[in-house]
N, C-alpha and C positions, 0 to 999 in steps of 0.2 A: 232394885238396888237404889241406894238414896244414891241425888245428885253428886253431895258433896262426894262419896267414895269414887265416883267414877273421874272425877277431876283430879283428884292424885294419885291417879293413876301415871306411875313413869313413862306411859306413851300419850301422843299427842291428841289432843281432846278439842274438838270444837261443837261448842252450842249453838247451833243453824236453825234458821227458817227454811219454810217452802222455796226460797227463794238463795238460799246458800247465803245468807246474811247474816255476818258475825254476830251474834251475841253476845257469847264469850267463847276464851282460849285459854287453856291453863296453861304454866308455865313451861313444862314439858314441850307444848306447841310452840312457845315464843323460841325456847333454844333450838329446837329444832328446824323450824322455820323462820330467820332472821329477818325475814319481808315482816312479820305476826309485828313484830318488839314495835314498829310504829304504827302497822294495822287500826287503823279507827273500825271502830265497832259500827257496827249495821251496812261497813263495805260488804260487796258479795268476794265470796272465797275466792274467786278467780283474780281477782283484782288486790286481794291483800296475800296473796301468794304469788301474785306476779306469774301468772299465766300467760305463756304469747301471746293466747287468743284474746287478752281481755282487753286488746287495746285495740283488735282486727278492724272493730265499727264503734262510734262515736256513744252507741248504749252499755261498751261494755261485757264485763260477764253476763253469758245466759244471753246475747244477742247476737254475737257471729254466728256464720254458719256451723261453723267447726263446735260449738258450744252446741248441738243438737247430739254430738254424739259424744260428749262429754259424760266420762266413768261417775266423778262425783257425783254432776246433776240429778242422772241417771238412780245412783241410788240413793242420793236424798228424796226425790219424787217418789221412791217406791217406800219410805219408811214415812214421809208424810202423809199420802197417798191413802185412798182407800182400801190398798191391802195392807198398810200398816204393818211392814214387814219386816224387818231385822234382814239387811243387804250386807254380805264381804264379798269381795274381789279384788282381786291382783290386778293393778293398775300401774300405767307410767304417766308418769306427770310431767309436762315440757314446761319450764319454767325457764323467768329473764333473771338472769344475777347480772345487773346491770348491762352491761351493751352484748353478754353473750347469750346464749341461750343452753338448759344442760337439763337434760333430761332424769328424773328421778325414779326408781322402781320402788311401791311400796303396795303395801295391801291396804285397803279402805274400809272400813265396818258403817254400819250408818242405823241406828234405831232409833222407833219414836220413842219419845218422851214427853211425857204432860207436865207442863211446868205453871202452875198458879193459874189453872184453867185455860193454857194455851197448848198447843201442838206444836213442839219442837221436833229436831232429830238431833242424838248426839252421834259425832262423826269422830271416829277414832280413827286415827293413821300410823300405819307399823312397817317396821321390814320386812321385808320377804324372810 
């Protein structure tokens, strides 16, 4: 499927690196995710989603402990990865909406994608 169709797509799209580094969000993600609407690009997901864990240690997403057993990580690694694999799971997402913290249920999809000779993964995020 070309890039462009999969971005208007009505659920939430992110173009990530190895490392869960925005690339880009279509606009489905920004509504959906109001942390996304100021999101700077090449922050890691955890960090522009506002993850509790992303502030646990001074690196960040991808550096607390708690980030080892991290659903997204997890399957961006395996669509980057050498098994290059098309990941979905039912995941919860604990996230900060300013001083509280609220938990979200959603399904997560994640495949690679070659974009102008690089190794992306596109991460789509849906409802149960």
């Amino acid at each position: 499927m070309e890039l462009n169709a999969y971005l208007r797509a009505p659920v939430p799209i992110l173009l990530v690196d190895g490392d869960v580094r925005i690339l880009y969000c279509n606009d489905t993600a920004k509504k959906w995710f109001s942390a996304l609407e100021q999101a700077t690009y090449l922050e890691r997901g955890g960090e522009a989603l506002h993850c509790v864990h992303s502030t646990d240690v001074p690196g960040g997403c991808g550096k607390a402990p708690a980030c080892l057993n991290c659903s997204i990580r997890a399957a961006v690694a395996s669509a980057a990865g050498n098994a290059k694999s098309t990941v979905s799971q039912r995941v919860t997402l604990q996230l900060r909406d300013g001083d509280k913290e609220t938990e979200r249920e959603v399904v997560i999809s994640a495949s690679p994608f070659s974009l102008e000779g690089s190794d992306v993964v596109i991460l789509m995020i849906s409802l149960p």
